[in-house]
PLY file of the C-alpha trace (Angstrom):
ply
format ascii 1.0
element vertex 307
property float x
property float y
property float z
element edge 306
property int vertex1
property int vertex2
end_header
-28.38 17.80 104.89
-27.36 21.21 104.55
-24.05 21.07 105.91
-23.44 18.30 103.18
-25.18 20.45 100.29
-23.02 23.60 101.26
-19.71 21.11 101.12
-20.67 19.89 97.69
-21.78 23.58 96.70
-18.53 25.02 97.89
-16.59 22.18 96.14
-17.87 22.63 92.81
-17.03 26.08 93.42
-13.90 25.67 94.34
-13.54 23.05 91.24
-14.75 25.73 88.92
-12.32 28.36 89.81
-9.48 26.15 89.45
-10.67 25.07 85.71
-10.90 28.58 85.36
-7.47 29.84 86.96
-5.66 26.74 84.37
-7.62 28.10 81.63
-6.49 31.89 82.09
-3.02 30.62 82.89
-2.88 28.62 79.85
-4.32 31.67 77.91
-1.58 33.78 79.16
0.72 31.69 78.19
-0.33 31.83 74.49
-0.47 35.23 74.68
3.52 35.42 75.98
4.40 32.86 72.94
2.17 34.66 70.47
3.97 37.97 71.20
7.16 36.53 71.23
7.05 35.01 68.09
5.83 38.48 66.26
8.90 40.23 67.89
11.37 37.05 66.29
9.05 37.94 63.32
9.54 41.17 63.26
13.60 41.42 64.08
14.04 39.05 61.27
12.44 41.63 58.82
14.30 44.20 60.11
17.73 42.17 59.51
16.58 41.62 56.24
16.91 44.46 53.99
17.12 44.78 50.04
19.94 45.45 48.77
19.25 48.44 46.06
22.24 47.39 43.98
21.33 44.12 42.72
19.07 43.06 40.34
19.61 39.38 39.43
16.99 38.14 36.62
17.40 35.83 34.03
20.67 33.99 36.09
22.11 31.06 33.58
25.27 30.13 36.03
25.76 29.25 39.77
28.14 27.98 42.14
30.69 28.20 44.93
34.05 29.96 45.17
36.50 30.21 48.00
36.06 26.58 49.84
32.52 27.37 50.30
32.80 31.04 51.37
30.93 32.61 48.34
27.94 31.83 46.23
28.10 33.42 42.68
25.51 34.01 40.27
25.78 35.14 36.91
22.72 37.17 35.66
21.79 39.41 33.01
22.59 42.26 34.91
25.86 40.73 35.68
28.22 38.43 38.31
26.99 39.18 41.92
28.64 37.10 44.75
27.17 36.81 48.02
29.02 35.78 51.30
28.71 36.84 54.93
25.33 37.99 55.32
26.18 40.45 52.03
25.36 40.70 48.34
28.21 42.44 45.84
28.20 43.00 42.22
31.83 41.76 40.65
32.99 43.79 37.79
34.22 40.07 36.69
34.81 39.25 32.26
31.83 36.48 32.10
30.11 36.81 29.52
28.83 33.40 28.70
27.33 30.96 31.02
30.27 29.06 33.42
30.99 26.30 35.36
32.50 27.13 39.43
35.49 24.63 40.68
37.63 24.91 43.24
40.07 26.44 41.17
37.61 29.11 39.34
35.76 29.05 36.37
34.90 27.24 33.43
33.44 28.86 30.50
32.44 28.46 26.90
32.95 31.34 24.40
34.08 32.18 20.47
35.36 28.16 20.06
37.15 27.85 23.27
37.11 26.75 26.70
38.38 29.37 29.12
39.30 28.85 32.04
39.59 31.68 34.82
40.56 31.82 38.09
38.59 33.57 41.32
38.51 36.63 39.99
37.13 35.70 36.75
40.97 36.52 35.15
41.66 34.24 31.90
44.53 32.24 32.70
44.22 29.49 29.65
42.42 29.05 26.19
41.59 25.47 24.93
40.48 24.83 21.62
36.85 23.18 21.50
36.76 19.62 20.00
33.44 20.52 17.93
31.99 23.91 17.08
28.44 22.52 18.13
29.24 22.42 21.86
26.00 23.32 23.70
26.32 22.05 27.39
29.64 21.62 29.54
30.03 20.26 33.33
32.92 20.28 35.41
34.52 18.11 38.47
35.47 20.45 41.26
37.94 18.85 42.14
39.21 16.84 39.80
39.74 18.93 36.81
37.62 16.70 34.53
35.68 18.81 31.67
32.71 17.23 29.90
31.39 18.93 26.79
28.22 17.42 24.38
27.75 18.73 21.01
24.10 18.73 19.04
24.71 15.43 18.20
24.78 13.89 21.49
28.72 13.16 21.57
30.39 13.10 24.69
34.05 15.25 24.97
36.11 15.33 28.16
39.95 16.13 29.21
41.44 15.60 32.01
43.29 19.23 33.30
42.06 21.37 31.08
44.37 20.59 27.85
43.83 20.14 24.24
43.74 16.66 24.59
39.89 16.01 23.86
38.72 12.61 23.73
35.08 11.59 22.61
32.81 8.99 23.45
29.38 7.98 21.92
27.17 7.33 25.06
24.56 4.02 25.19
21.98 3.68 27.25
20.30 7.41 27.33
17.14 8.55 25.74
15.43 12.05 25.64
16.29 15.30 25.32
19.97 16.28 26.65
19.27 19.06 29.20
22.18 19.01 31.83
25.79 17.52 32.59
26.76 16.90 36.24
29.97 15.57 37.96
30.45 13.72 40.50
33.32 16.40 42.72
35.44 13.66 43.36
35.43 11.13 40.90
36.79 11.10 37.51
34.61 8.41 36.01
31.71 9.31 37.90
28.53 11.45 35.85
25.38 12.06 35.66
23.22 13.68 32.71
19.34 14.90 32.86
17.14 14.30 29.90
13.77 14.77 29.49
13.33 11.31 30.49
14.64 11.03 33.52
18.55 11.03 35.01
21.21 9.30 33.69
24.15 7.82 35.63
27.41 6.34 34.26
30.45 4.96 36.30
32.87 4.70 32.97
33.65 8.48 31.77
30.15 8.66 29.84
30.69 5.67 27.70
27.53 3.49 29.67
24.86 4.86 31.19
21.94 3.59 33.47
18.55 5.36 34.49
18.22 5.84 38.31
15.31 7.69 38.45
12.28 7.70 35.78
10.99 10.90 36.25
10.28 13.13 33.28
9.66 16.44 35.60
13.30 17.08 36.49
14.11 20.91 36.00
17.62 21.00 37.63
20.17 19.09 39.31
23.70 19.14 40.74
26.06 16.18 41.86
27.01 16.38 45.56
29.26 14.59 47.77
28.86 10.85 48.99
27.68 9.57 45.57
24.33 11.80 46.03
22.44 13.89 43.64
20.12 16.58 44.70
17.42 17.47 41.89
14.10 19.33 41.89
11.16 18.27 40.53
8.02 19.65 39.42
5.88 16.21 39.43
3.06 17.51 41.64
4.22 20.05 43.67
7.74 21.26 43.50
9.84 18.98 45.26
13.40 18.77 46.27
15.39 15.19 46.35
18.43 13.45 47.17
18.94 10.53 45.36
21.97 8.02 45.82
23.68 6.96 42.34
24.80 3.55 44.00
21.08 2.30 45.97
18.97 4.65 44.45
16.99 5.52 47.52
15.55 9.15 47.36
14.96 11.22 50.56
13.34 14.64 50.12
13.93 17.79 50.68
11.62 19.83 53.10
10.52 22.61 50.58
7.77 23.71 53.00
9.22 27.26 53.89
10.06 27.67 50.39
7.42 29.69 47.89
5.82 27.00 45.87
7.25 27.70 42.59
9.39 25.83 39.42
13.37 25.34 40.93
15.51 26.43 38.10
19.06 25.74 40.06
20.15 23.51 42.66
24.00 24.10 44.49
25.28 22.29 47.22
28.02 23.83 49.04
31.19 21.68 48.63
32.61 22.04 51.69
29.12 21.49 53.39
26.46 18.96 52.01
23.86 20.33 54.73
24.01 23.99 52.52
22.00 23.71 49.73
20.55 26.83 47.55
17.69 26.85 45.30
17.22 29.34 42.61
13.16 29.86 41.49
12.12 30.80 37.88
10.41 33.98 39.82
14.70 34.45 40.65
13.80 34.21 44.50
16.83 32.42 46.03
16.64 30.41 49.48
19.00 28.47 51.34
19.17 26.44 54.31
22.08 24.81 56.50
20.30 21.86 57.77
19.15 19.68 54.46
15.68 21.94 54.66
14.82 21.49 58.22
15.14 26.17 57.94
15.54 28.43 54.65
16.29 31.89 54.96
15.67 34.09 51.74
18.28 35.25 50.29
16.66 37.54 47.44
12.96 38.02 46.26
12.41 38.27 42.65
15.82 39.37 41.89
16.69 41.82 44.83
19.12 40.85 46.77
18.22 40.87 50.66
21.40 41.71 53.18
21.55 40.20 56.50
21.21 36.40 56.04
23.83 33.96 57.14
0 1
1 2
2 3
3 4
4 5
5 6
6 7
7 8
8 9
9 10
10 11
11 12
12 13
13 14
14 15
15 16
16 17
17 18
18 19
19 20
20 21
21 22
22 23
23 24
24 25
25 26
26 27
27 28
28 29
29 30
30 31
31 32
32 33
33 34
34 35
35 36
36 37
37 38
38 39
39 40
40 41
41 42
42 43
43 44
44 45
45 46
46 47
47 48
48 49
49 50
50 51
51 52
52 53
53 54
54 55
55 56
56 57
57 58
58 59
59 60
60 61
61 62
62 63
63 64
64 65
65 66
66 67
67 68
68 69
69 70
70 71
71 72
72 73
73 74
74 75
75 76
76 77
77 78
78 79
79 80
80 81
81 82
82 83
83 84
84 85
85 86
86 87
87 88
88 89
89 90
90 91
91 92
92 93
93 94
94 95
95 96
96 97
97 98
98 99
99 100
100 101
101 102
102 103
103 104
104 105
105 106
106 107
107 108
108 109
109 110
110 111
111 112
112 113
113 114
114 115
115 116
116 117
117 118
118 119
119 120
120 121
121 122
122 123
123 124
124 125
125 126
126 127
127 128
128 129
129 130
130 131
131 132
132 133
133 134
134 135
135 136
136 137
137 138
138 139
139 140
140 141
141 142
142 143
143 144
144 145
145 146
146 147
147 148
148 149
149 150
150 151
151 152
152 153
153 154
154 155
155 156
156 157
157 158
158 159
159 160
160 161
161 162
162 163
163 164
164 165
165 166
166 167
167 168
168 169
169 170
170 171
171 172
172 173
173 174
174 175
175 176
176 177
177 178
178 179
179 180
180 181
181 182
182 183
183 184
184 185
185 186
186 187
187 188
188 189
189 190
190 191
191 192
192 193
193 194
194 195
195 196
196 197
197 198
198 199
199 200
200 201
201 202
202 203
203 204
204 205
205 206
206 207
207 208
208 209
209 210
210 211
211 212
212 213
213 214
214 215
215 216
216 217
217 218
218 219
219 220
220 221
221 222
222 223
223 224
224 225
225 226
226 227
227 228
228 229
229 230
230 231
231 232
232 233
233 234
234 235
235 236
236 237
237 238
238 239
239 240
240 241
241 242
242 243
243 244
244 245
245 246
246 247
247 248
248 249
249 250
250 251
251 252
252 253
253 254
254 255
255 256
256 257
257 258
258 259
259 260
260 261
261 262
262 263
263 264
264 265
265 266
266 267
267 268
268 269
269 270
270 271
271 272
272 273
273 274
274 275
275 276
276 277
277 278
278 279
279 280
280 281
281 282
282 283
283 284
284 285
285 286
286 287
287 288
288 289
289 290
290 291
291 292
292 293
293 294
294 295
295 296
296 297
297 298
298 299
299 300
300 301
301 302
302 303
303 304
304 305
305 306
């Protein structure tokens, strides 16, 4: 009887340093990852470093130059471009809000429409149709300019001319708040109101509501008939909405400071790269539809070492 009490004493000794040898090992292993993870933390920080000579409050225009190379941002303080990792001031003429295309810059000032190249050089003036003019969007590719006055009529040329023509839009209701077009398309826009967005497949002259929600602060029109806007309905909230089906996907915002989304841009050479723009003027952007955002300034300073 002994023998057999010793064998079961021995075995539950032998049990209970094995539960405890897994339990250290496991703890040790925590330990490992937790350390790791502060010295990922910590090198990130370090790579991340303000840039003392920008100060980017108050920004009104957005946008990509140079095939997707450059983001530029036009603030109070003025133009600052950011590419590579690096934030610059430009010593660029804007100043009124523009429009980015693949060719430059659109831009609204003293009864024309200027149009600039990369540099933000005037190259052409074009007489506006209607001395109301309050919003403009532009096609990056395709040249199209769309212009509404306080009245709620629709202008657009085709290459930048003289040759305005004007359309009365049906179907929209609410305030007028932003144009969007589609890159690619000529007929192809979209318009935000405080109702909800707007889509129209026929140059502005009919449009149709894809999405009823009166909590849109900003949007931009991407590639492959898709729309990416923010919302503040809840929580703030990032979506990308197709024009033709209508489905909606979101956004993963949850690395991103819960706060009001004031700009949306979508890279044109890259649909994954998105950038958000916060009324606090923090600016994030990820490569992978949301799955990571890096920050790319905090409250208008301008952080170095992103990609």
């Amino acid at each position: 009887m002994k023998t057999q009490s010793n064998r079961e004493s021995n075995s539950r000794k032998k049990g209970f340093q094995f539960v405890t040898y897994i339990f250290l090992a496991k703890l040790l292993i925590c330990i490992i990852l937790g350390g790791i993870l502060v010295i990922v933390a910590v090198m990130i920080q370090r790579s991340l470093h303000v840039n003392k000579n920008t100060l980017m409050t108050n920004i009104t225009s957005s946008g990509y130059l140079n095939n997707g190379k450059t983001l530029v941002l036009l603030s109070k303080n003025g133009t600052y471009q950011y590419s590579s990792g690096q934030w610059h001031q430009k010593k660029t003429n804007h100043d009124h809000p523009f429009v980015v295309t693949n060719r430059g810059y659109y831009e609204l000032a003293g009864g024309h429409l200027l149009t600039k190249n990369s540099k933000g050089e005037n190259i052409k003036n074009v007489s506006l149709p209607d001395q109301s003019i309050d919003l403009m969007g532009a096609g990056y590719n395709t040249n199209m300019v769309y212009l509404m006055n306080a009245q709620s009529t629709l202008f657009y040329t085709e290459g930048h001319n003289e040759d305005w023509k004007s359309v009365q839009p049906n179907g929209l209701k609410g305030k007028i708040k932003q144009i969007a077009l589609d890159p690619e398309n000529r007929n192809k826009l979209v318009i935000l109101t405080s109702d909800g967005i707007y889509f129209s497949q026929n140059k502005g002259k009919e449009f149709n509501k894809i999405v009823n929600n009166k909590h849109i602060t900003s949007l931009t029109y991407g590639k492959n008939d898709e729309v990416i806007a923010a919302s503040t309905e809840g929580k703030s909230t990032l979506l990308r909405i197709n024009t033709e089906s209508r489905m909606q996907v979101p956004v993963d915002l949850s690395t991103v400071k819960e706060d009001t989304i004031t700009h949306v841009i979508q890279n044109p050479e890259n649909e994954k790269e998105l950038v958000v723009i916060t009324k606090s003027d923090d600016i994030f952007k990820t490569d992978n539809y949301g799955t990571n955002w890096i920050i790319l300034a905090k409250k208008g300073q301008g952080l170095n070492g992103g990609k």
